[in-house]
C-alpha positions as CSV (number, residue, x, y, z in Angstrom):
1,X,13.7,8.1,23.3
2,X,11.1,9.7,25.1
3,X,7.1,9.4,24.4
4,X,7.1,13.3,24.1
5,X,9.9,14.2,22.0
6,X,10.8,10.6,20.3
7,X,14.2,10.3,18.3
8,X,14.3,7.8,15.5
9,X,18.2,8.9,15.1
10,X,18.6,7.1,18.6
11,X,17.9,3.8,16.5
12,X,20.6,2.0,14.2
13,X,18.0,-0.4,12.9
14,X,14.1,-1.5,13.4
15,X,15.2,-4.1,16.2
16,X,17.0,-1.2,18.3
17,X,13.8,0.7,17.7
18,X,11.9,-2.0,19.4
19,X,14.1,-2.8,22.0
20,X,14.2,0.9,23.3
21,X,10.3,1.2,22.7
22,X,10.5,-2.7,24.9
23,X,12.6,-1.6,27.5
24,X,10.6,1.7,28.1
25,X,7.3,0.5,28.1
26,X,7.5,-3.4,28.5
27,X,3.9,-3.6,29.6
28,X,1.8,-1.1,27.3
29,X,-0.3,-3.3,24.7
30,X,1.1,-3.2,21.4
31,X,-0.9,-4.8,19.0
32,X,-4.7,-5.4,19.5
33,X,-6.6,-8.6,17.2
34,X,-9.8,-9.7,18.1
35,X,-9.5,-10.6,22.0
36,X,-5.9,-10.8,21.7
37,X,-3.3,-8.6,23.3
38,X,0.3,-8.6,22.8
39,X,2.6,-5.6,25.1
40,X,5.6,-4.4,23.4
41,X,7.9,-6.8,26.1
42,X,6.3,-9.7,25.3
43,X,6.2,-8.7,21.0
44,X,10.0,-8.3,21.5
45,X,10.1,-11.5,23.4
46,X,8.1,-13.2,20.9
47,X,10.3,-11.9,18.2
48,X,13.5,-12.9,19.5
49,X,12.0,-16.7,20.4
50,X,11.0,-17.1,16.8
51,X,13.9,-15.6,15.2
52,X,15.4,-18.5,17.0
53,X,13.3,-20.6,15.7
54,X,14.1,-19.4,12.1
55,X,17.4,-19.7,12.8
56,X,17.3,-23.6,13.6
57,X,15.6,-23.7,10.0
58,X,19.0,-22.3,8.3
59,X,17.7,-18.7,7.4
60,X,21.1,-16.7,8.8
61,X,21.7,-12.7,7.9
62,X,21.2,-11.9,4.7
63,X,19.1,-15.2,3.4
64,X,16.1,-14.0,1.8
65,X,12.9,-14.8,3.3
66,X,9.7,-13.7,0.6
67,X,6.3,-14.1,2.9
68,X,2.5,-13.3,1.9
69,X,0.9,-13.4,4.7
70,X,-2.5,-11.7,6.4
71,X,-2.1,-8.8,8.5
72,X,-2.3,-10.9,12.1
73,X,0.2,-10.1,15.2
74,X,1.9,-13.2,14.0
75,X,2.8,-11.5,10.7
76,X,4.3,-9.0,12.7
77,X,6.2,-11.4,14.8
78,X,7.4,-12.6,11.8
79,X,8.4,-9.8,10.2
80,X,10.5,-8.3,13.3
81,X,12.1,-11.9,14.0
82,X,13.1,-11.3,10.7
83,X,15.1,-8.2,11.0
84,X,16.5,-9.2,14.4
85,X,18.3,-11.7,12.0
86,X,19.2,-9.4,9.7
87,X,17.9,-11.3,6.9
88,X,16.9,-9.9,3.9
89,X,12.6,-9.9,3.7
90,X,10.4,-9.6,1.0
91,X,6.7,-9.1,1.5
92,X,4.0,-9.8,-0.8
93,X,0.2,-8.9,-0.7
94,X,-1.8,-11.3,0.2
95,X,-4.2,-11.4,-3.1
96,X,-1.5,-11.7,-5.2
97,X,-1.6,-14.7,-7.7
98,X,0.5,-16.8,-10.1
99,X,2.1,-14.1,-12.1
100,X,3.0,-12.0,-9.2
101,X,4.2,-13.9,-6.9
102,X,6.1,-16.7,-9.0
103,X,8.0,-13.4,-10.7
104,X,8.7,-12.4,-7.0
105,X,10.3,-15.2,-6.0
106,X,12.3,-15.7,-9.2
107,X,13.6,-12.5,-9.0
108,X,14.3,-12.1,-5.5
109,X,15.7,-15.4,-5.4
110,X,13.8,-16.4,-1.9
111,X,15.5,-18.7,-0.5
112,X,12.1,-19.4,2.2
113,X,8.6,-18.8,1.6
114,X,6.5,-18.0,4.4
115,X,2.5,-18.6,3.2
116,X,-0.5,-18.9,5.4
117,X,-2.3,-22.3,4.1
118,X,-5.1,-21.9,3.1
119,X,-6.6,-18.8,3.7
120,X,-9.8,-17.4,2.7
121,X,-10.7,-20.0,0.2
122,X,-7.2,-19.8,-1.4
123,X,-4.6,-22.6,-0.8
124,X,-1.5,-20.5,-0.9
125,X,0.7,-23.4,-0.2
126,X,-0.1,-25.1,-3.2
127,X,0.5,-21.7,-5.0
128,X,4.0,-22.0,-3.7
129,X,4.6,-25.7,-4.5
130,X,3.1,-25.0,-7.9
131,X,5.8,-22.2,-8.6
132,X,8.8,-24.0,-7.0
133,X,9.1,-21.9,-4.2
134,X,12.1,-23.4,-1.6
135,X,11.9,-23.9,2.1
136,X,8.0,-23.1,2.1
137,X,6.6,-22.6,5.6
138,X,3.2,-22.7,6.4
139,X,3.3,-19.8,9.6
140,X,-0.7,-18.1,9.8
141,X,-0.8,-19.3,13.8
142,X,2.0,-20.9,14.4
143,X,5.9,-19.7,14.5
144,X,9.0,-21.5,14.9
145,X,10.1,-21.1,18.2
146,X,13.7,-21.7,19.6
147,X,16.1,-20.6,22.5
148,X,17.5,-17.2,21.8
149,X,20.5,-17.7,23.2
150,X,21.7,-19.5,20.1
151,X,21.6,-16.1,18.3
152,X,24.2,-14.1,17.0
153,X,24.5,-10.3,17.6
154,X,21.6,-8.5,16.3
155,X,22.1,-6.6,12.9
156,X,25.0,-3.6,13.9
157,X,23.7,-0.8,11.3
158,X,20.8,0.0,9.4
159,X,22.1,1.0,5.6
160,X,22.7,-2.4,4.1
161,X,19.6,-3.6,1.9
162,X,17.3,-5.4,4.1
163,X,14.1,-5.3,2.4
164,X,12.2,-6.1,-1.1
165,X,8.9,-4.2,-1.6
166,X,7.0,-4.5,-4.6
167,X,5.4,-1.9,-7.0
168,X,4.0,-2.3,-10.6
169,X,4.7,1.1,-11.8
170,X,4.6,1.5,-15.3
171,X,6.0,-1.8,-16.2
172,X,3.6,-4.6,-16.6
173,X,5.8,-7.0,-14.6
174,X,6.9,-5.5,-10.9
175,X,9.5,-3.9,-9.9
176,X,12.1,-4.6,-6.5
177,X,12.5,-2.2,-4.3
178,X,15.5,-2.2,-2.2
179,X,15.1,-0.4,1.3
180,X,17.0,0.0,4.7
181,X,16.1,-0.2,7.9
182,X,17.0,3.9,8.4
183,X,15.0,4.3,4.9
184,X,11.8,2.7,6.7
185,X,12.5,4.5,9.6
186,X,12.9,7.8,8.2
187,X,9.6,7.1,6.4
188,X,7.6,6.1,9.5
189,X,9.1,9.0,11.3
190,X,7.6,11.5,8.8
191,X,4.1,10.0,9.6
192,X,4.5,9.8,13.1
193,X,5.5,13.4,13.7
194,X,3.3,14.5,11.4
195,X,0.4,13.2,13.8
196,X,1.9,13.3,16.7
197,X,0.0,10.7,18.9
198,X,-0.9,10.3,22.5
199,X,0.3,7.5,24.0
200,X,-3.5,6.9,24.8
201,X,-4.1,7.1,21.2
202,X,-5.3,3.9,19.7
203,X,-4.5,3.0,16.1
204,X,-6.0,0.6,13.6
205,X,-3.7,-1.2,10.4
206,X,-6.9,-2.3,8.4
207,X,-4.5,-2.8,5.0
208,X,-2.2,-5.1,4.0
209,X,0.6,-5.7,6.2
210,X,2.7,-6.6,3.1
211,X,2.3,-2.6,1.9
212,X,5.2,-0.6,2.4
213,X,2.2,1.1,4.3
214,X,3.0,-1.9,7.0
215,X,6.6,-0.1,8.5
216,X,5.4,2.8,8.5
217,X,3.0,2.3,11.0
218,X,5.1,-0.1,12.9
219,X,7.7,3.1,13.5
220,X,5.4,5.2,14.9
221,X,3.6,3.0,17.1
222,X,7.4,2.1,18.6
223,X,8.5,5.5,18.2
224,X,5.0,6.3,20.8
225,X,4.4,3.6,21.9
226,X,0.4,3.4,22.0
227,X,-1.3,0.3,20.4
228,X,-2.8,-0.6,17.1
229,X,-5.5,-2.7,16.2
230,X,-5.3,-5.3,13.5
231,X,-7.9,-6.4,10.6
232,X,-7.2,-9.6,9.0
233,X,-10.2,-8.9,6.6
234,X,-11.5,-5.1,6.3
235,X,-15.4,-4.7,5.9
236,X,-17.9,-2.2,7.1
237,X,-19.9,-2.0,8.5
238,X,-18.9,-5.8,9.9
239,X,-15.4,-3.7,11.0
240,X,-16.8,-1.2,13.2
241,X,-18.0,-3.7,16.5
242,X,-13.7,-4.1,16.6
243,X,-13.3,-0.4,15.8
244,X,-15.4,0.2,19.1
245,X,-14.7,-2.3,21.0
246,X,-11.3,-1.2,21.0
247,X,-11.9,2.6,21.7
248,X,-9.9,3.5,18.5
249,X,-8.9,6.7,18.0
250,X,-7.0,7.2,14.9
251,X,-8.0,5.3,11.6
252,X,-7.9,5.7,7.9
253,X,-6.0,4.0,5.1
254,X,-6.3,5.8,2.0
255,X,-9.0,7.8,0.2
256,X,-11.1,4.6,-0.3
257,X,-11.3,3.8,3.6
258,X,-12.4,7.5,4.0
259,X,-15.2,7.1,1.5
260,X,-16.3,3.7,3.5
261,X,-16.6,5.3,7.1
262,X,-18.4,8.1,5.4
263,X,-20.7,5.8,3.8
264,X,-21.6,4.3,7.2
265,X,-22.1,7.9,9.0
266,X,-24.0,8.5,6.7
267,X,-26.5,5.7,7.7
268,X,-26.5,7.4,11.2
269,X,-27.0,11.5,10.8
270,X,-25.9,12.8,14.0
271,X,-24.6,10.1,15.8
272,X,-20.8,9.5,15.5
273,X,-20.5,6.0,13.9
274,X,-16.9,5.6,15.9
275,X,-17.4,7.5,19.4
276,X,-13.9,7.6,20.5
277,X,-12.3,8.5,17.0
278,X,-10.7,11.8,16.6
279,X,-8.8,11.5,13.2
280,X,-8.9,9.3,9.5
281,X,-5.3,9.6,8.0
282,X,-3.8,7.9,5.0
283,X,-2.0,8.2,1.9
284,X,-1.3,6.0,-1.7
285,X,-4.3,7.3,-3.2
286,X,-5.8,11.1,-4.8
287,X,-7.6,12.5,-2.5
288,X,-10.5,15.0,-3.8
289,X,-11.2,18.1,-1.6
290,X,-15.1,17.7,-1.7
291,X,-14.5,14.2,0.2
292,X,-11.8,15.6,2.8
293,X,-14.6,18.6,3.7
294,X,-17.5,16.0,3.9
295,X,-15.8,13.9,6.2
296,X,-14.7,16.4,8.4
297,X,-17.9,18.2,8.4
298,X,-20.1,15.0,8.4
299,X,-18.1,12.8,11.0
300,X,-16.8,15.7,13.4
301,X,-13.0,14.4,12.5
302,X,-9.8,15.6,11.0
303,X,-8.7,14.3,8.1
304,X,-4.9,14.2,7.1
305,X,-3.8,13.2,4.4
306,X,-0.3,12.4,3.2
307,X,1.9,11.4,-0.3
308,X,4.1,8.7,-0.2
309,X,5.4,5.4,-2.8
310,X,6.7,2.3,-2.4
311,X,9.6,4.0,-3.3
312,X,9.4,6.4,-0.6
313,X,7.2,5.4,2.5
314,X,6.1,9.0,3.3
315,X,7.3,12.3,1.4
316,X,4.7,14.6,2.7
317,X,2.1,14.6,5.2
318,X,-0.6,16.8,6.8
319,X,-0.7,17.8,10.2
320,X,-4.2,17.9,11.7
321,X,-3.2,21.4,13.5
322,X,-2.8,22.6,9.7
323,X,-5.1,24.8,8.1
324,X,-8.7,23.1,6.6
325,X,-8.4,24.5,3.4
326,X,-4.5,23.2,3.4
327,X,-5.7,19.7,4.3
328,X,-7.9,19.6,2.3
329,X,-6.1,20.8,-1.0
330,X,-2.6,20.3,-0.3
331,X,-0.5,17.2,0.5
332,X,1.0,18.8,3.2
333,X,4.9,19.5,3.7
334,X,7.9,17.4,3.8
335,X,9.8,16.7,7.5
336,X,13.3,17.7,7.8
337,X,16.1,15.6,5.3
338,X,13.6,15.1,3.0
339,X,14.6,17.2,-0.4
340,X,11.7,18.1,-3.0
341,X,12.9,19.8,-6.3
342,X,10.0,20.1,-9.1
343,X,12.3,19.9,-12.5
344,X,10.0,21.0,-15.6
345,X,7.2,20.1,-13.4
346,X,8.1,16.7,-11.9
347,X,8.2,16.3,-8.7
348,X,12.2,14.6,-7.4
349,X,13.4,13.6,-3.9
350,X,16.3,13.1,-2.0
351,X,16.3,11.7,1.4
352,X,17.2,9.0,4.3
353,X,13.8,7.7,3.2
354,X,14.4,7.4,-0.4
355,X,14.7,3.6,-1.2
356,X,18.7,2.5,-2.2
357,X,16.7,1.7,-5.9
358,X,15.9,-1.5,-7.9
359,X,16.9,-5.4,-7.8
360,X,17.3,-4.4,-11.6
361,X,20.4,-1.7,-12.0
362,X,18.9,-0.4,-15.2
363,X,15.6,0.4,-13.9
364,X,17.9,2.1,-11.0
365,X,19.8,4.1,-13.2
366,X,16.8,5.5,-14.9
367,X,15.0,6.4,-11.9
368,X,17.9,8.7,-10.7
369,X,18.9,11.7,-11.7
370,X,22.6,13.1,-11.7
371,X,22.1,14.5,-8.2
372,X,20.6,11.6,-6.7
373,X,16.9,12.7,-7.3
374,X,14.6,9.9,-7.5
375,X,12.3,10.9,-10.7
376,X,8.8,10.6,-8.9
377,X,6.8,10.7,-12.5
378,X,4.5,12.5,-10.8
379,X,3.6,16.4,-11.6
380,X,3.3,19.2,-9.2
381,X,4.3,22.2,-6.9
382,X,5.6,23.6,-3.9
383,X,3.1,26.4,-2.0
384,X,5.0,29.2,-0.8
385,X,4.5,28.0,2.5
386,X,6.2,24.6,1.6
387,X,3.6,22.6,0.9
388,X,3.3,20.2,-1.9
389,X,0.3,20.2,-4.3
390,X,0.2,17.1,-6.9
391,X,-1.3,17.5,-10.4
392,X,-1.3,14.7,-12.0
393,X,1.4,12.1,-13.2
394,X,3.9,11.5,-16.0
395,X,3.7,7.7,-15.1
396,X,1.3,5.8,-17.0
397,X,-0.1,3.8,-13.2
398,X,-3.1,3.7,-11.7
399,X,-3.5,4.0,-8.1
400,X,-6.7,2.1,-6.8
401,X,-7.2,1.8,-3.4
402,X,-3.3,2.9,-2.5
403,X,-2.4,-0.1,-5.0
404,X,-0.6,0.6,-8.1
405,X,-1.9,-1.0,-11.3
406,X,-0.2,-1.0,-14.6
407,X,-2.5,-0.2,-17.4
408,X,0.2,-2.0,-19.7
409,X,-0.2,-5.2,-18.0
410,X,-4.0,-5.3,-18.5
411,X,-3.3,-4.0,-22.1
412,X,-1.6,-6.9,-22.8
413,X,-4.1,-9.2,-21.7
414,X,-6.4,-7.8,-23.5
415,X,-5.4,-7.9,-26.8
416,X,-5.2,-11.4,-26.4
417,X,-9.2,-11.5,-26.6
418,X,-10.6,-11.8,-30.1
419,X,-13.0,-9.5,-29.4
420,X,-10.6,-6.8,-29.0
421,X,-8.8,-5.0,-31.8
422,X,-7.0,-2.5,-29.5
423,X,-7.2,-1.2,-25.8
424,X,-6.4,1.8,-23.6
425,X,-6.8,1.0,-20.1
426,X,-6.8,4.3,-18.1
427,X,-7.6,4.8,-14.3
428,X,-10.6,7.8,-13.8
429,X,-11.4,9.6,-10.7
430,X,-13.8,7.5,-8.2
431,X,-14.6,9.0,-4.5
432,X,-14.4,5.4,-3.3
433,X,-11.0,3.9,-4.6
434,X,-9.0,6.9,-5.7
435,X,-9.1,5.6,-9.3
436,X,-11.1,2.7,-10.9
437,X,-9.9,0.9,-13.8
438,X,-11.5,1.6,-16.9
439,X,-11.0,-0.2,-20.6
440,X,-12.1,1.6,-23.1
441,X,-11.8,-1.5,-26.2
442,X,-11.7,-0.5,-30.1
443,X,-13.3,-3.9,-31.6
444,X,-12.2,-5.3,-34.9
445,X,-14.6,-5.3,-37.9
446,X,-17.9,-7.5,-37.8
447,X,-16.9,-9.0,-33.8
448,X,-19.7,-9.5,-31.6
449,X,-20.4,-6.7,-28.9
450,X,-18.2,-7.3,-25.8
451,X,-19.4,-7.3,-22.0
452,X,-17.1,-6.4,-18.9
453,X,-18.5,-9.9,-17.8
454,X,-16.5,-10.9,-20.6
455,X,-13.8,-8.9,-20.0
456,X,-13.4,-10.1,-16.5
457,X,-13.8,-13.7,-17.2
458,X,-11.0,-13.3,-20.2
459,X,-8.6,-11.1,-17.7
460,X,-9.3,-13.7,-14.4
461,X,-8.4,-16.9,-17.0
462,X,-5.1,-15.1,-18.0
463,X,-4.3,-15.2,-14.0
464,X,-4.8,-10.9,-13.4
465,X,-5.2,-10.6,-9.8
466,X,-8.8,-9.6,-8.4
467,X,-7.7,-6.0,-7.6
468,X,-6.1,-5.5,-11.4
469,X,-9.5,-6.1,-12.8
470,X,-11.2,-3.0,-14.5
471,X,-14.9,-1.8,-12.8
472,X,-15.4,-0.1,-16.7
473,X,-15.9,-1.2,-20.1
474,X,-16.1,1.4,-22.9
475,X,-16.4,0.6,-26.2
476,X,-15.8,2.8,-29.2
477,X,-16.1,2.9,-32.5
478,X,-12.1,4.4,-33.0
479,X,-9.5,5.1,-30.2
480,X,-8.1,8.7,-30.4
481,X,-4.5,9.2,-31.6
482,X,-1.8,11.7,-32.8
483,X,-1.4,12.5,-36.1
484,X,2.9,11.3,-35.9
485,X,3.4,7.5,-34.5
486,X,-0.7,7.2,-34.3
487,X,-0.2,6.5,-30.5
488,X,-3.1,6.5,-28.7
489,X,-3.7,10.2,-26.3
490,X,-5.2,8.6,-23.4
491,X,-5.6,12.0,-22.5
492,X,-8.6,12.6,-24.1
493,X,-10.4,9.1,-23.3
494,X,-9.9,10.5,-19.6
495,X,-11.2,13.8,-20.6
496,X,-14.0,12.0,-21.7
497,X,-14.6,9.4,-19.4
498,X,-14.2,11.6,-16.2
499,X,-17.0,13.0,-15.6
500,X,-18.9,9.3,-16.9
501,X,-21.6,7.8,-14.4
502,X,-20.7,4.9,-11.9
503,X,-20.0,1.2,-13.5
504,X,-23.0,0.2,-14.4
505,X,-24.8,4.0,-15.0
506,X,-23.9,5.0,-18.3
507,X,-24.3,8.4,-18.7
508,X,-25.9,10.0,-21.5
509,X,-24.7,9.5,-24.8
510,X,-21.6,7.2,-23.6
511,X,-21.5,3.9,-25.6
512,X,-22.3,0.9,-24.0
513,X,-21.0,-0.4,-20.6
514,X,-20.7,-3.7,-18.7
515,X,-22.6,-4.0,-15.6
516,X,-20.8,-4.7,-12.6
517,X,-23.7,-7.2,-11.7
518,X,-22.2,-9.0,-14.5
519,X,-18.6,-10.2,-13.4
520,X,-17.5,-6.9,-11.7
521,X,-15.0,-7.4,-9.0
522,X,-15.8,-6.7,-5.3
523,X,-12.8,-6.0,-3.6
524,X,-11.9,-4.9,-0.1
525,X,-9.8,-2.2,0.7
């Protein structure tokens, strides 16, 4: 492996990709927090001491290790310690709650826990002893820490099933996602060619850690070897001192990060509110032309944008040498092993970065076709050229903020509120979060008129996470349906809600709306 022309093929597993990125360039930062530095030697040293120290504890390959934890450099300690075991990892965003994570660690059958304490405000510890998690360990600053030479032989081949993610899909409860190391590999590699940075670059992870988002990153900052600063809480403008201080260069998320570091040029016309950044990049979220050609025309960058899932960490992504207008309304193209095939206008996949399927085989067996083409559920086409335009999605999700969100789940919640007759909760088009949650609530004869403070208060007592919780109430007088089953055509109420004012704004003639002074969430990113 070279910086100019790395190899991820040269890499069995994530361990051998740090220990070539280690041995290359022991002394180049890795990972910036704060006024913390850590070099990729001393990450891979730090890795290997508290694998040890794991390993004293009883986890072993293939023991299954569940951890919600912050993005900090110990997380990724953690996480790399981890796969020097070989032990089977599932992550979990930190905001989860109850019902996410005690289904998580039913279902993945965790036999550790890994949980910061208490961590803004929230005792996740006693979330864990409250849901019966085993073997929990509290690990925000502090690692276990042993002698590495107790070890056994780091993991000999990437293909086995090392990793859990988590997606909601279209399924109120969520569903396991079994990947590789080569299948996280093969999806950071698409992202980091696609890019193509300097080792003089620096990089920013201001999302979850616990996103699939998270190894993604982590292969291409090994893959070229520059350094990448972590945000353990993302706010602007409170983010940009770090963002400066550290001279980054490359930054982004998804679409609702974009719209944040436009909103704060904005404040300053003709003064670059980042000096040293060249690029925004990101992914997990629509991304409307209008906002990639502000950004680049408003904050001097280039914006590229890529698509990707939890079931496949990167399918497509731009390459800031491409085109403006292909940038701007494409996807970009795929790298080489990745297969797209648009079937009666889904797009499918086959690849090394594919995931291996579900912890449940039935959900598997449904999400393949008979040539191994993951069904996507989402709708588009192929350019000429080979680039890959989304249209919209078969899959009833919403994506806010590069987070899915089942409408079902909130559906169900719903109609547990007497106030509520029936419910269609649909995600609409937002130039800050991709999508926003929106309810639109049919009430039952003679109830009293229903606020989103009410909703919100109704959905946070039936233990939604934050992030789940819609930013629009609508309420009508009939919800539209077909004239066969009578199910509801959410079509229309996005036909008619899309082009609706701001929560809190109704816009002429729409019927009445909760203000999001009224128990509206504020979320980060």
């Amino acid at each position: 492996m070279t910086d100019t022309a790395p190899d991820p093929s040269a890499a069995r597993t994530l361990w051998d990709l740090l220990d070539l990125r280690a041995a290359r360039t022991p002394d180049r930062p890795a990972l910036l927090q704060e006024d913390r530095s850590v070099s990729f030697g001393a990450l891979r040293g730090r890795a290997e001491r508290t694998a040890a120290g794991l390993y004293g504890l009883g986890v072993r390959p293939g023991t299954v290790v569940a951890w919600q934890l912050p993005t900090r450099i110990e997380t990724v300690v953690l996480s790399l310690a981890l796969a020097r075991l070989g032990a089977v990892q599932s992550p979990v965003i930190p905001f989860h709650r109850d019902r996410e994570v005690g289904f998580v660690l039913r279902e993945s059958r965790a036999e550790y826990f890994a949980v910061p304490g208490t961590w803004r405000g929230y005792d996740h510890t006693a979330l864990a002893r409250r849901l019966g998690a085993k073997n929990v360990l509290e690990t925000y600053d502090r690692l276990p820490d042993g002698d590495p030479r107790v070890l056994p032989a780091p993991p000999a081949e990437g293909t086995s099933v090392r990793w859990i993610y988590w997606t909601s899909g279209t399924t109120s409860d969520p569903k396991g996602v079994l990947h590789t190391d080569r299948s996280l590999i093969a999806g950071g590699s698409c992202l980091a060619h696609a890019l193509r940075p300097a080792p003089s670059d620096v990089g920013s992870i201001a999302f979850p850690y616990a996103h699939i988002g998270g190894p993604d990153y982590l292969v291409m900052l090994l893959l070229y070897g520059f350094p990448a600063v972590l945000f353990e809480k993302f706010a602007l403008p409170e983010a940009l001192a770090e963002y400066r201080r550290h001279g980054v260069t490359t930054a982004g998320g998804s679409t609702a990060f974009y719209s944040m570091f436009l909103a704060e040029q904005r404040k300053r016309p003709g003064e670059k509110v980042i000096p040293t950044l060249r690029l925004l990049a990101g992914g997990g979220a629509p991304k409307p032309p209008e906002l990639h050609h502000a950004v680049v025309r408003e904050m001097g960058v280039r914006l590229s944008h890529g698509y990707g899932m939890t079931e496949v960490p990167m399918i497509t992504m731009g390459d800031p040498a491409d085109d403006p207008e292909l940038l701007a309304g494409t996807e970009g193209r795929p790298p080489e092993g990745m297969e797209i095939r648009i079937v009666d206008g889904e797009v499918r996949l086959r690849g090394e970065a594919v995931c291996r399927g579900y912890l449940d085989p039935e959900q598997t067996a449904a999400a393949f076709d008979e040539e191994g083409f993951l069904r996507t559920g989402d709708l588009g086409h192929l350019t000429d050229e080979g680039y890959l335009v989304l249209t919209g999605r078969l899959k009833d999700v919403i994506i806010r903020k590069g987070e899915n969100i089942s409408a079902k789940e909130i559906e169900e919640l719903l109609h547990r509120h007497p106030a509520v007759a029936d419910v269609a909760v649909i995600g609409l088009p937002d130039a800050e979060r991709g999508e926003r949650v929106c309810a639109v609530v049919e009430q039952p004869p003679g109830a009293a008129g229903l606020s989103l403070a009410q909703v919100t208060e109704h959905l946070r007592a039936a233990g939604l996470s934050a992030h789940k919780l819609p930013e629009q109430l609508e309420v009508v007088d009939a919800l539209p349906r077909n004239d066969a089953l009578r199910k509801v055509l959410k079509y229309k109420l996005r036909e008619r809600y899309s082009g609706s004012a701001a929560p809190g704004r109704p816009a002429p003639g729409s019927p009445t709306q909760g203000s999001p002074t009224q128990g509206s969430p504020t979320q980060g990113p």
